[in-house]
C-alpha positions as CSV (number, residue, x, y, z in Angstrom):
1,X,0.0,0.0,0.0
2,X,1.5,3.4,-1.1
3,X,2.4,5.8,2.1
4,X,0.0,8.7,0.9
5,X,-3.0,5.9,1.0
6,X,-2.1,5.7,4.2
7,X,-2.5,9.3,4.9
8,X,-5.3,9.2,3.3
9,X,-7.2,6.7,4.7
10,X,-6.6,8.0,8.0
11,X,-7.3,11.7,7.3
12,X,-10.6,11.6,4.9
13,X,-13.5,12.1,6.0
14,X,-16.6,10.0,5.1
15,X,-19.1,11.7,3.4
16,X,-18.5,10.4,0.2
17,X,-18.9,7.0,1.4
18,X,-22.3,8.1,2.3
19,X,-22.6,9.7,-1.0
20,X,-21.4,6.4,-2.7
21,X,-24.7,4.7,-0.9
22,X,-27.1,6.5,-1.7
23,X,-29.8,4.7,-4.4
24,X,-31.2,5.9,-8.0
25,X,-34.3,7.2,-5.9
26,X,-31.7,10.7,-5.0
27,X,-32.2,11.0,-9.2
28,X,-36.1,10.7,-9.0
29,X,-36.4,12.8,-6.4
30,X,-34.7,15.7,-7.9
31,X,-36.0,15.9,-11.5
32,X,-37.4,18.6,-10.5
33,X,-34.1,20.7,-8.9
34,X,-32.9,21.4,-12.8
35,X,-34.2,23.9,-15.1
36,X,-37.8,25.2,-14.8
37,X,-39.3,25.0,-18.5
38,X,-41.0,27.9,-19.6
39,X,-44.7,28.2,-19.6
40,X,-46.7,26.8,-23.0
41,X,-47.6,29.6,-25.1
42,X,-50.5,29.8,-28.0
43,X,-49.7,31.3,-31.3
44,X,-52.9,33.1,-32.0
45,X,-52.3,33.2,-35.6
46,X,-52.4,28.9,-35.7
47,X,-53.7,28.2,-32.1
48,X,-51.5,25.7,-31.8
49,X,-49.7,25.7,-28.4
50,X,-45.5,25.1,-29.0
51,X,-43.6,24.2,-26.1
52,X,-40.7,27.3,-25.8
53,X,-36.9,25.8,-25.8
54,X,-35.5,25.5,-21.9
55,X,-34.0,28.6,-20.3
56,X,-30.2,27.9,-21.3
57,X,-28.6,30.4,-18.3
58,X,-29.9,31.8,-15.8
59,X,-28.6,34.8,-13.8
60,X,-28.9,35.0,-9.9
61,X,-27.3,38.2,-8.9
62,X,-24.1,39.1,-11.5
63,X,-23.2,35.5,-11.7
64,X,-24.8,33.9,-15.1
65,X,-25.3,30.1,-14.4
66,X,-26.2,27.3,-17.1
67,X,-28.2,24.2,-16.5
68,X,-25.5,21.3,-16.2
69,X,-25.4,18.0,-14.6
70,X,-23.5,17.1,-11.6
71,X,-22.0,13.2,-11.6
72,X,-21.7,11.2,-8.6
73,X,-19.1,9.4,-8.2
74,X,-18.1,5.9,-8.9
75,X,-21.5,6.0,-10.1
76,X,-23.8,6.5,-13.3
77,X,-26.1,8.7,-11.2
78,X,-26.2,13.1,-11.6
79,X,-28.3,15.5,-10.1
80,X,-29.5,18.4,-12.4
81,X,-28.3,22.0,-11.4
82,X,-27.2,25.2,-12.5
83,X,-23.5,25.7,-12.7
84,X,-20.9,28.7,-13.4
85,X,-17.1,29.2,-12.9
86,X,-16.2,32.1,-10.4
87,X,-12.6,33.6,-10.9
88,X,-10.4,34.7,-7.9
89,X,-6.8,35.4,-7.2
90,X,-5.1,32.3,-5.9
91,X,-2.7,34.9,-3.8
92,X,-5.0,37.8,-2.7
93,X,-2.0,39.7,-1.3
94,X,-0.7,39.9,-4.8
95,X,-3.0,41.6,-7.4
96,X,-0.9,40.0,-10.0
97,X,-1.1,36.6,-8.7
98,X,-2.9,34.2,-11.5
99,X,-6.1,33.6,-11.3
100,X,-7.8,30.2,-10.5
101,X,-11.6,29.4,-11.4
102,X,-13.6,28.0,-8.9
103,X,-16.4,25.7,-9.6
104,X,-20.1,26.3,-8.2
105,X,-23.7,25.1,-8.7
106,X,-26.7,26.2,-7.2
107,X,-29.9,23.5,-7.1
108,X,-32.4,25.9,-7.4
109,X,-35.5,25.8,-5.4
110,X,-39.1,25.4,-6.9
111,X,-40.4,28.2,-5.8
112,X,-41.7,30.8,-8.3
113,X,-39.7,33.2,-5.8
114,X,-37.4,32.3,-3.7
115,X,-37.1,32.8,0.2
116,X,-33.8,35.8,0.1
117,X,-32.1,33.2,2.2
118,X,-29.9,30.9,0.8
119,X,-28.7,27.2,1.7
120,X,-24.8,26.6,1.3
121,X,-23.3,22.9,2.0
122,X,-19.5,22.8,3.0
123,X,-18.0,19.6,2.3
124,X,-15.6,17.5,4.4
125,X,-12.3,16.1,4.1
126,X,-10.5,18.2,4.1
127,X,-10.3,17.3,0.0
128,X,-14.4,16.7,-0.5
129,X,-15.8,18.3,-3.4
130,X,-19.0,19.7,-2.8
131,X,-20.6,19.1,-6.0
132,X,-19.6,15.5,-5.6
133,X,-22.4,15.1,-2.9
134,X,-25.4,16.7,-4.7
135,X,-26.9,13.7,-4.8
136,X,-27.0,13.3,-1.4
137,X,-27.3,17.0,-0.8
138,X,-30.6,17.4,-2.7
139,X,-32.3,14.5,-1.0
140,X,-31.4,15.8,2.2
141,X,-32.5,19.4,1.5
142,X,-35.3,18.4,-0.5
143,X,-37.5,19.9,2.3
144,X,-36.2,22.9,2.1
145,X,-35.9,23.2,-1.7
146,X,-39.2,24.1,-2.2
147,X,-38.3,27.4,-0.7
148,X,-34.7,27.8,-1.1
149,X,-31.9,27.7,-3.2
150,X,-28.3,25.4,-2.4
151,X,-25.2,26.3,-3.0
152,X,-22.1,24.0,-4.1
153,X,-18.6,25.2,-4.1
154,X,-16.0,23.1,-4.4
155,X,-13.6,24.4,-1.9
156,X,-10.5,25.8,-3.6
157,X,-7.8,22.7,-4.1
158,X,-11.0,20.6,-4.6
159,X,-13.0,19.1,-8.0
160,X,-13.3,21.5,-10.3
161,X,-11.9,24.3,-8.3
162,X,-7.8,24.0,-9.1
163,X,-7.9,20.4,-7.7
164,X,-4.5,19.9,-6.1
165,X,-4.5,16.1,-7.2
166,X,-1.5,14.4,-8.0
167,X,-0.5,10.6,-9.4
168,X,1.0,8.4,-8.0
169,X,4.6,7.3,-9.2
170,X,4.5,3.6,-10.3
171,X,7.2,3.0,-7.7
172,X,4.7,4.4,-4.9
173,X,1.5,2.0,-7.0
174,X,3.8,-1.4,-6.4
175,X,3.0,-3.0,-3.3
176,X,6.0,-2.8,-0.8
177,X,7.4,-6.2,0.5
178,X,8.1,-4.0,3.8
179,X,5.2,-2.6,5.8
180,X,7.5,-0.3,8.0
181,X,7.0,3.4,8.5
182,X,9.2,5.3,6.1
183,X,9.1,8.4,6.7
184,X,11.8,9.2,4.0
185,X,9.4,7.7,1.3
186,X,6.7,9.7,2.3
187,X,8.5,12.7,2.2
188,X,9.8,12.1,-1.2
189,X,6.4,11.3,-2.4
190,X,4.9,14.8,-1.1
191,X,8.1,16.1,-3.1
192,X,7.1,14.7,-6.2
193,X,3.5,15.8,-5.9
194,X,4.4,19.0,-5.4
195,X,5.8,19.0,-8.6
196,X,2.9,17.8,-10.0
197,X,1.4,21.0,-8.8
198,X,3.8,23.4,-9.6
199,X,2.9,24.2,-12.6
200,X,-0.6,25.0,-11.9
201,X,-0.7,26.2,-7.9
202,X,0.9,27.1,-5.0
203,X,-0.2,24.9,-2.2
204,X,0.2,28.1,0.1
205,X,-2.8,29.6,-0.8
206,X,-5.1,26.5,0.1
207,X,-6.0,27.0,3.0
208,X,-9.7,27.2,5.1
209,X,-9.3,31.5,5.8
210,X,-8.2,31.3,2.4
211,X,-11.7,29.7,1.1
212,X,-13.5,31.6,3.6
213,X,-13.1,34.6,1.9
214,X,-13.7,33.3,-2.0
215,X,-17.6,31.9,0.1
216,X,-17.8,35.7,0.9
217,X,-16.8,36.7,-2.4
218,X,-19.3,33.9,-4.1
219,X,-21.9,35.1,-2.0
220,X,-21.5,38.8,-3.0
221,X,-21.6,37.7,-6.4
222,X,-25.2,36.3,-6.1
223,X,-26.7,38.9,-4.8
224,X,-25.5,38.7,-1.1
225,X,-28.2,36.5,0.5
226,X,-27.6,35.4,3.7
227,X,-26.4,32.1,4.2
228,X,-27.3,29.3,6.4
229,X,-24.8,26.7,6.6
230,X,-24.8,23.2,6.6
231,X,-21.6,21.8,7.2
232,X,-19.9,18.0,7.7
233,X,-17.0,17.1,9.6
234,X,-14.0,19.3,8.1
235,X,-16.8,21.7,6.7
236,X,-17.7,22.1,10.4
237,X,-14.5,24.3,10.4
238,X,-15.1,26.1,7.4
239,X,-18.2,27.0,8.7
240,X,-16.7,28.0,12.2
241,X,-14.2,29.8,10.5
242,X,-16.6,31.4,7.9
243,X,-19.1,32.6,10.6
244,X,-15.8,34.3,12.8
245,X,-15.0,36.5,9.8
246,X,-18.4,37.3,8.1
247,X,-21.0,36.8,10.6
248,X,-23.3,39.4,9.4
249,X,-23.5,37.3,6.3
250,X,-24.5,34.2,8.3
251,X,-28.4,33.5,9.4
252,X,-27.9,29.8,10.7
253,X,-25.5,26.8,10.8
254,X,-26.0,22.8,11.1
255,X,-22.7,21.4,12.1
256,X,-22.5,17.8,11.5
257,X,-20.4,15.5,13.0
258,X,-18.5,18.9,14.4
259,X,-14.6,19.8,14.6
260,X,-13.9,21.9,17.5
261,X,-11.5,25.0,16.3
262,X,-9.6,24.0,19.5
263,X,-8.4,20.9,17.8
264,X,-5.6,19.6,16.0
265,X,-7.0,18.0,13.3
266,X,-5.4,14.3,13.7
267,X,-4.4,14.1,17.6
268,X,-7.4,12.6,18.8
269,X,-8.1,10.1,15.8
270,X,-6.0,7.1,17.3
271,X,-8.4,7.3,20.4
272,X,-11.5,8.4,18.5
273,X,-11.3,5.4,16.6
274,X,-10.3,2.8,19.5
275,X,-13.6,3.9,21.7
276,X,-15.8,3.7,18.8
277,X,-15.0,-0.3,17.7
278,X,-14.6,-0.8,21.6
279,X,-18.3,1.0,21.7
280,X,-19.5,-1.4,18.6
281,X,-17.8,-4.7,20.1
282,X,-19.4,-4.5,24.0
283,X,-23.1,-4.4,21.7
284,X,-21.7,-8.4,20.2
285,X,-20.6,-9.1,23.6
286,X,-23.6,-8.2,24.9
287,X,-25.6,-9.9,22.7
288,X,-25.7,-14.1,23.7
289,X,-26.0,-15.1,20.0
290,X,-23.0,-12.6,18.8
291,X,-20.7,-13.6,21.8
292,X,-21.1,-17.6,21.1
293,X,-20.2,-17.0,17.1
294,X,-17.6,-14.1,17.4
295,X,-15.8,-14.3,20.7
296,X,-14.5,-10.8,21.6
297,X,-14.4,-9.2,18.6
298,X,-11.9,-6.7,20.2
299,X,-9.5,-9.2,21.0
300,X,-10.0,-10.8,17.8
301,X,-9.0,-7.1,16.0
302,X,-6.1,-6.9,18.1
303,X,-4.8,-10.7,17.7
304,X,-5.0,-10.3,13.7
305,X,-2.9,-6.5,13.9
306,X,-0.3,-8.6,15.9
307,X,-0.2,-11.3,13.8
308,X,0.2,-8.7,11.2
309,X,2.9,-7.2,12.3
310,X,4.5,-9.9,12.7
311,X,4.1,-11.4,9.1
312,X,2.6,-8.3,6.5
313,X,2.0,-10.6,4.0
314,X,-0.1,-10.6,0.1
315,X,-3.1,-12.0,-0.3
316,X,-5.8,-12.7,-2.8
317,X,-9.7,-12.4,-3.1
318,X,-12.1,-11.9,-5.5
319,X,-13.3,-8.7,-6.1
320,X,-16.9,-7.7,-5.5
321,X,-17.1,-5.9,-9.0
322,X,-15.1,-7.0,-11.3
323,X,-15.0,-11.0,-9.5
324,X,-11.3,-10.6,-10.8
325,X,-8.9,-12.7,-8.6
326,X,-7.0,-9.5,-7.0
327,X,-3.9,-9.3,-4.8
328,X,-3.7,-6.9,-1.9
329,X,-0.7,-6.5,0.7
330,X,-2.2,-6.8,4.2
331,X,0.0,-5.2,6.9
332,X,-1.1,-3.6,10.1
333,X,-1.6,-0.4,8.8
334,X,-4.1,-1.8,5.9
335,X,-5.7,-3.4,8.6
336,X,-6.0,0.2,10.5
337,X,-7.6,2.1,7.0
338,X,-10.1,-1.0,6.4
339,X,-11.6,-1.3,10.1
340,X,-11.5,2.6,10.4
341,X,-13.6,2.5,7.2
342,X,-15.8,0.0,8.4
343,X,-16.3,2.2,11.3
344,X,-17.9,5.1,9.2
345,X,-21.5,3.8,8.7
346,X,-23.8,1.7,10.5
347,X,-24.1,-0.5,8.2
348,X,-20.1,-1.3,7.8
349,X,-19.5,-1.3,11.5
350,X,-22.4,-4.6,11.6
351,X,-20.4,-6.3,9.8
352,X,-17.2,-5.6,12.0
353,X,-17.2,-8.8,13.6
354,X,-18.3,-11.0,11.3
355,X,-15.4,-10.0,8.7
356,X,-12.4,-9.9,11.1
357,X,-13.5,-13.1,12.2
358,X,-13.1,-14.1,9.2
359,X,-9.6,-12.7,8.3
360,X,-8.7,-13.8,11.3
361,X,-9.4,-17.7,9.8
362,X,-7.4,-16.9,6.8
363,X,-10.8,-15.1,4.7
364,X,-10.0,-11.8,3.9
365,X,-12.7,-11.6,1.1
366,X,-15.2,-10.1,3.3
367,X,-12.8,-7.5,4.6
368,X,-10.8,-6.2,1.7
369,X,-14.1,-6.7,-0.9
370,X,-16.2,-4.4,1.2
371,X,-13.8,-2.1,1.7
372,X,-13.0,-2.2,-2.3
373,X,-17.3,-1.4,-2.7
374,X,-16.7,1.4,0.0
375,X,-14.1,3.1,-1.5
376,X,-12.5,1.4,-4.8
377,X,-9.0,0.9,-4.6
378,X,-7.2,1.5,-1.5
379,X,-4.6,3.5,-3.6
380,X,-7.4,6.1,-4.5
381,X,-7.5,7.0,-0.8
382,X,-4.2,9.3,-1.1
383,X,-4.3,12.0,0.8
384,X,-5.0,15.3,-1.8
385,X,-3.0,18.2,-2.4
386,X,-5.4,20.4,-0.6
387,X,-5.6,18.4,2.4
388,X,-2.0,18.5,3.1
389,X,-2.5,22.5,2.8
390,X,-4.9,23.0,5.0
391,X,-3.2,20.4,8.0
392,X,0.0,21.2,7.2
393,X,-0.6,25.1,7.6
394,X,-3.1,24.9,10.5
395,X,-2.6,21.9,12.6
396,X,0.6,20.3,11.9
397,X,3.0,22.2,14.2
398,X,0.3,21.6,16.9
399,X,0.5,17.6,16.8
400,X,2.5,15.7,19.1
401,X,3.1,11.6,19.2
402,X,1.2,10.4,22.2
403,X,2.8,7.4,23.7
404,X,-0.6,6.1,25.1
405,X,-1.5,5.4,21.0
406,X,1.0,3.6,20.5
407,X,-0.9,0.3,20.7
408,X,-3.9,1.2,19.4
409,X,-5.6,-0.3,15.8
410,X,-4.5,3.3,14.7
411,X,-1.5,4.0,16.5
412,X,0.7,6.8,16.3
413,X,0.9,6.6,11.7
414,X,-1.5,9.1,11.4
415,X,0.6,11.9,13.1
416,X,3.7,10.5,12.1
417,X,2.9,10.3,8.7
418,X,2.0,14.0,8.7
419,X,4.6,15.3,10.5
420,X,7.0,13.8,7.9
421,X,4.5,15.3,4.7
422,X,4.8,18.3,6.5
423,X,7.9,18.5,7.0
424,X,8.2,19.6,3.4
425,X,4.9,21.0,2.6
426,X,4.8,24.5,1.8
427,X,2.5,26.1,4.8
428,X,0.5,29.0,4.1
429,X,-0.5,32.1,7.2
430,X,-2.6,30.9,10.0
431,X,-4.7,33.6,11.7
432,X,-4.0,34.4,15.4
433,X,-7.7,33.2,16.7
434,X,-7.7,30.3,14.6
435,X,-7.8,27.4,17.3
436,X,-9.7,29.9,19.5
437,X,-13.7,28.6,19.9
438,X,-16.0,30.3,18.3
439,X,-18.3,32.2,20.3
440,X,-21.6,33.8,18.8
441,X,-25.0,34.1,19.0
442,X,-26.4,32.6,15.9
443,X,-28.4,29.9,15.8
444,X,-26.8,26.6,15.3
445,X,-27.4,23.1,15.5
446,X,-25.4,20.2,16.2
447,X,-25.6,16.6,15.1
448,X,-23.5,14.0,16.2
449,X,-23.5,10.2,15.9
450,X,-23.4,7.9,18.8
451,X,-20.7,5.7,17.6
452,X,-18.5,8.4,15.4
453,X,-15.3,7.0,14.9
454,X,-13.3,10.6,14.0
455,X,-15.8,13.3,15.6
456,X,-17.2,11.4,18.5
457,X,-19.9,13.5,20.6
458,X,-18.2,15.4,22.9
459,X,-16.5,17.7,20.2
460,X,-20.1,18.8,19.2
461,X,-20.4,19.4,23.1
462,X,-17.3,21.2,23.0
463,X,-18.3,23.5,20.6
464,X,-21.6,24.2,21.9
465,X,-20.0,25.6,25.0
466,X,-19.7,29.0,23.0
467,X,-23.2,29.3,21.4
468,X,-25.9,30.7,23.7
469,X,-28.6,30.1,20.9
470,X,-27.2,26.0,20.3
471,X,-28.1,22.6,20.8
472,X,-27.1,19.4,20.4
473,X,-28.1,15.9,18.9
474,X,-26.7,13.0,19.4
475,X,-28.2,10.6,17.5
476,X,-28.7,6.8,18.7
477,X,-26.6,3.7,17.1
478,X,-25.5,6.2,14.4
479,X,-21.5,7.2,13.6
480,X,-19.8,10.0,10.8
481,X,-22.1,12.1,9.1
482,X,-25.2,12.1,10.1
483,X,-27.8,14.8,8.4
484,X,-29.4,11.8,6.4
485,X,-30.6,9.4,8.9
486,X,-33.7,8.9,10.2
487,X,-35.8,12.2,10.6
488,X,-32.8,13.9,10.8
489,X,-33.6,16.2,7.1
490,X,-37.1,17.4,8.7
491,X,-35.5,18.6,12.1
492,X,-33.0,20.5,9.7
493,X,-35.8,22.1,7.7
494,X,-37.8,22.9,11.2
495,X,-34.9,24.1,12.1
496,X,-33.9,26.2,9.4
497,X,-37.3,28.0,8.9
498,X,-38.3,28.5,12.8
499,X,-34.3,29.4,13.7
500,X,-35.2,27.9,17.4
501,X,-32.8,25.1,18.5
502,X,-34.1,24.9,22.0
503,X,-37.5,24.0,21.5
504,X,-37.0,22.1,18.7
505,X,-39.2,18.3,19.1
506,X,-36.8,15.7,17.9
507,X,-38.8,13.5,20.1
508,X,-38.6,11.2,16.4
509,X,-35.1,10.5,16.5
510,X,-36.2,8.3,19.2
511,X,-36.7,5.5,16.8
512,X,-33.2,5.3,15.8
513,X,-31.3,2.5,16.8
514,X,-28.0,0.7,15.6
515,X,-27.9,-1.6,13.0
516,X,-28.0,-5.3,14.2
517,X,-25.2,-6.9,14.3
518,X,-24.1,-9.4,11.4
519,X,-24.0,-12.9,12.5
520,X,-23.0,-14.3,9.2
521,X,-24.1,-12.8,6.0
522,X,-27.7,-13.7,5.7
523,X,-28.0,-10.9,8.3
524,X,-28.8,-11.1,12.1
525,X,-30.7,-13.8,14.1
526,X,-34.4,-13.1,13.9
């Protein structure tokens, strides 16, 4: 496994693995988010009635957008919208700096007029594309659409905004016969993407403050409505960071699965990730039928990562898509990125036990294929360009190895890994109250999975310590972004149009519970 999948695995953040769930009915449901045909008109000469060509732009504000289609990934499925490209200086200190185009796309309500407010989502990662989750995006929001507009920008660094993506070197795509850290070959392999990049961006200017201010300058540009945000996991600290510097622009925020500014993104994940499959596990032990046909799963976990260590080793299975006879080289730190993916859903994490029980007996089918399915190749996790920006300029100097993770599934690779990227990253400014906690009195709300195995509930807590007008949600059996389950999209809209957290009746996310544990692959027992 290439070192930057290994960054990658353990930095991204799992939206798009909700995304990548989500059915054809996300299509259906928004037929109705893309252009608006123009009413039938009679010819009074031939009283026939034509049918008038589709509007081909339309302009919101002094931005002209044209009806386009936005593709989900790994997927055949789009989601109709209106889309325009929005040039910006990459350096803003430097009027001569080039310029970079940044992509956006509104889903526009189907109202006949529009309530002035507007709807912006802020993707995670950090290295989401927003557009990549309109699917998901418009089903959530459909509730809301009939009033309001959404807005998509992909983040500078980000899909069609200057993505900082780089390939691989076929050196770095060969699996290694030696599973040890290298710091040295990670290094060199940030190196080499940089060069990727240089001819096209300077990773300085990549940064959250950075993409605050083009969200300010996007929203200028169409028309100035006020915004309310819905953010997910890194977007939580856009939004945070957003609402510091241009609060008067801000009418709400939902912060799912919520960053604390306080935070370091990557200290906490080792731990994060340990209580959450410790969490999962004590439901099999508790559970008569689980305990007899899994043991301690925990145990289990931890008896395959030392067996691991001891012998990284290849191994074959048949992939899930393809059913190609694959090859795959399963050290410890594979292990890590597949069970931390697992973790991500509640669906994955049901099937926790049941599939490193069975890599434990020498099947790693059930293992590597769903995580193949979750996320394609494990070499198409590699950290992004932009990530690396924004961690290396605003968290980076701020991470220390804690001796206490040294034995966790996770262990100390995920800052280890960074400090060495880092360590030749360029790093761009970090504002003075960066890390500071937001304080204001907007209304926000928080949503927060029970079982998150990166933002676990007490950072939503955390954050909520600063916001008078908050509250939080912490919904049962659930883990990393949240905003979909359940009733979870009406308590947003109720939300968003009465702006009163506190009295808000989510008395219906009562009936959310986990997902039953897999006993073999028929399911659970009755």
């Amino acid at each position: 496994m290439k070192p930057g999948a290994r960054i990658g695995a353990a930095v991204a953040i799992a939206v798009a693995i909700f995304v990548a769930s989500q059915s054809a009915r996300h299509r259906e449901q928004n037929k109705d988010q893309g252009p608006p045909a123009a009413a039938s008109a009679a010819s009074p000469a031939v009283a026939v009635k034509v049918t008038p060509a589709t509007p081909a732009t339309w302009q919101l504000g002094a931005v002209t957008l044209a009806a386009c289609e936005l593709v989900q990934p790994n997927s055949g499925l789009s989601t109709a919208a209106w889309c325009a490209e929005f040039p910006v200086p990459e350096n803003r200190a430097d009027p001569h700096s080039r310029t970079i185009r940044l992509k956006l796309a509104v889903l526009r309500s189907r109202a006949q007029v529009a309530s002035p407010d507007m709807l912006a989502f802020l993707a995670g990662g950090p290295g989401q594309a927003a557009t990549d989750s309109a699917g998901l995006v418009a089903s959530v929001l459909k509730p809301l659409l009939a009033h309001r507009h959404v807005l998509l920008l992909d983040q500078r660094g980000t899909g069609g905004s200057n993505a900082l993506d780089c390939k691989a070197s076929a050196e770095a795509a060969t699996p290694a016969d030696d599973s040890t850290f290298d710091a040295g070959k990670l290094r060199a392999a940030a190196a080499e993407c940089l060069k990727q990049l240089a001819g096209h961006a300077d990773p300085r200017y990549y940064t959250t403050t950075v993409a605050a201010q083009d969200l300010e300058d996007v929203r200028q540009a169409l028309g100035a409505p006020p915004l309310d945000l819905l953010g997910v996991s890194y977007g939580t600290r856009m939004a945070q960071q957003y609402l510091r510097r241009f609060p008067d622009a801000v009418r709400s925020a939902v912060l799912d699965s919520a960053v604390p500014n306080a935070l370091a993104l990557g200290e906490d994940f080792a731990r994060n990730l340990d209580d959450a499959l410790k969490a999962q596990f004590a439901r099999c032990t508790a559970e008569p039928a689980c305990k007899k046909q899994f043991g301690d799963p925990d145990q289990t976990l931890y008896q395959l990562r030392d067996a691991l260590r001891a012998n990284p080793h290849q191994v074959s299975f048949r992939d899930p898509q393809s059913y190609q006879t694959v090859k795959r080289m399963l050290d410890e730190d594979s292990l890590a990125s597949v069970v931390r993916m697992f973790a991500y859903t509640p669906a994955t994490a049901a099937l926790l036990p049941l599939s490193i029980d069975a890599a434990a007996r020498g099947d790693v089918g059930p293992l590597l294929g769903q995580a193949k399915l979750l996320s394609g190749e494990l070499s198409e996790l590699m950290g992004s360009g932009m990530q690396y920006s924004v961690i290396c300029s605003e968290d980076a100097d701020l991470l220390t190895t804690r001796p206490q993770d040294a034995q966790t599934i996770l262990g100390t690779r995920m800052v280890d890994a960074l400090k060495a990227v880092c360590s030749v990253w360029p790093k761009g400014t970090r504002p003075a109250d960066f890390h500071a906690p937001l304080k204001t009195a907007k209304p926000v709300l928080l949503l927060a999975g029970q079982y998150d195995p990166v933002t676990p509930p007490r950072y939503a807590e955390a954050v909520a310590k600063g916001l008078p007008n908050a509250r939080v949600l912490t919904l049962k059996g659930q883990a990393h972004s949240v905003m979909a389950a359940g009733c979870t999209p009406q308590l947003i809209q109720r939300f968003v149009e009465k702006l009163e957290p506190k009295t808000l009746d989510a008395s219906c996310l009562d009936r959310l519970q986990p997902t039953p544990i897999f006993i073999d692959f028929n399911g659970a027992t009755p």
